[in-house]
Every structure is written in C-alpha cells, then in structure tokens.
C-alpha positions in Angstrom: 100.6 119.6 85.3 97.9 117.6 86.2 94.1 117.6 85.8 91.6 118.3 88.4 90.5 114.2 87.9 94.3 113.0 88.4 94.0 111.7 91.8 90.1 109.9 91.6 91.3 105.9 90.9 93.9 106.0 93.6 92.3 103.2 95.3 91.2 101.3 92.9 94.5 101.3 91.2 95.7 100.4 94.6 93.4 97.3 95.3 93.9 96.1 92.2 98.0 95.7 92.2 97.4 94.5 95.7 95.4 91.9 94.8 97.3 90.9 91.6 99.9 90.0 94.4 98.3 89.0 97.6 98.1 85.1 97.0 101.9 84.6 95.7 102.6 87.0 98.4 101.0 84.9 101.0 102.3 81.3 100.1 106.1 83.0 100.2 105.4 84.5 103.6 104.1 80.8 104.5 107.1 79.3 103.1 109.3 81.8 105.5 107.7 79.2 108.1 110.2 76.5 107.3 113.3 78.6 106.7 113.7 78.8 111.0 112.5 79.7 113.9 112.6 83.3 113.4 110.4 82.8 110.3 107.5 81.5 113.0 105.5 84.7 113.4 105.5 85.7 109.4 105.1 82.2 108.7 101.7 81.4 110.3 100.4 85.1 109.0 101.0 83.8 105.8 99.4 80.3 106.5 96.1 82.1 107.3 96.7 84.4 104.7 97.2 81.2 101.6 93.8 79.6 103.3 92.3 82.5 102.5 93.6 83.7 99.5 94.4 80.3 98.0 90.8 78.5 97.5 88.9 80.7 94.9 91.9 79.7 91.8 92.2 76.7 93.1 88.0 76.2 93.1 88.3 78.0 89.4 91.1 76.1 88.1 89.3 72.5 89.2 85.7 73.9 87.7 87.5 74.4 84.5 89.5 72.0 84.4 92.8 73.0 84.5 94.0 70.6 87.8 92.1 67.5 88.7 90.3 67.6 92.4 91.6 64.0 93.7 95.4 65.1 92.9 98.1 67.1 95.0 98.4 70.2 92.9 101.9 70.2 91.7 103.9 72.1 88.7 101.6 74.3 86.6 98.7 73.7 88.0 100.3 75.7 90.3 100.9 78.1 88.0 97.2 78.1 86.9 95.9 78.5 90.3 98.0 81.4 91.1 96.7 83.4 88.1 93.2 82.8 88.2 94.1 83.8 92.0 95.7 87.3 90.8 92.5 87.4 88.1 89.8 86.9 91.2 91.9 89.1 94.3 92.4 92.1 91.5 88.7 92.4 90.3 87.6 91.8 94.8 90.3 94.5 96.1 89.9 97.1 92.8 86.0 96.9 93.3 86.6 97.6 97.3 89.2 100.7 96.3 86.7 101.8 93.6 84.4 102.3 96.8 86.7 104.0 99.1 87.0 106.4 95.8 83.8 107.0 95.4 83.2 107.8 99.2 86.3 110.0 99.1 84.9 112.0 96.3 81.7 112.1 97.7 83.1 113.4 100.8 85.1 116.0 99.1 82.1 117.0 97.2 80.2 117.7 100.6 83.0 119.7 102.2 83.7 122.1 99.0 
C-alpha cells in the first residue's frame, strides 16, 4: 500500500531520466541519417536535437579541461561530453518536472 505522498515527484523523476538520456539519444537518432533514405526524417530531428543538446558538455568539458577547443572531439572526449551532458539535461528537465509537480499539487490542493 502506498502513502498519500507516493505519487508527488512523478515529474521530476520523469525529467530527470529524460534528460540523463536526451543527448546520447539525439546523436543516435542523428546517426539514423546516414543508415538510408528512410532514416531522413528521424535523422534531421535528431540533428537539431544534438545542436541543442550537444553544446552545454561540450562548453563544460573545454572550461575544464577535459577536450581541447582547436581539436575534433574524438574517443573519450566523447565520452566526457556526453556525461557532463546527462549531468547538465538531468538537473534542466528534473528542475522543469519539479515545477509541473508543484503546480499539480497546488492544483489538487485548490480543488479538494
């Protein structure tokens, strides 16, 4: 059974596996883009997507120096980027389901 509070950090729990994933997730669905022609549509989602997603690790990873800013990121800097990325998108997306939790409870509140 359950408590009466069981159900308050859905969101937030939420936003923060999502963004654990949404970078790596975005640079496969990019990489769909040269598989074939079929892969167009999925493929340039996930090219906006990686933009997006892609430049706070890699800004991190430079500032503390992890990769070098006047190289092609290869390797582990890869690897480096990619979890600072899951780092940075988990706090951004658990802080925006915190929110929608708190408005949710607030909204329950009002109605009860």
């Amino acid at each position: 059974m359950m408590g009466p509070h069981a159900f308050q950090r859905t969101w937030l729990v939420t936003g923060a596996a999502f963004g654990l994933v949404v970078s790596p997730l975005s640079l496969g669905l990019y990489s769909t883009f040269f598989a074939s022609p079929i892969g167009l549509p999925s493929g340039m989602l996930g090219l906006v997507s990686s933009l997006f997603h892609g430049a706070p690790g890699y800004e991190a990873a430079v500032w503390l120096g992890l990769v070098s800013s006047r190289e092609v990121v290869s390797g582990v800097g890869l690897v480096y980027i990619e979890l600072l990325n899951g780092v940075f998108w988990a706090i951004v997306y658990g802080l925006l389901g915190f929110v929608v939790d708190r408005v949710c409870l607030a909204r329950s509140r009002r109605v009860a």
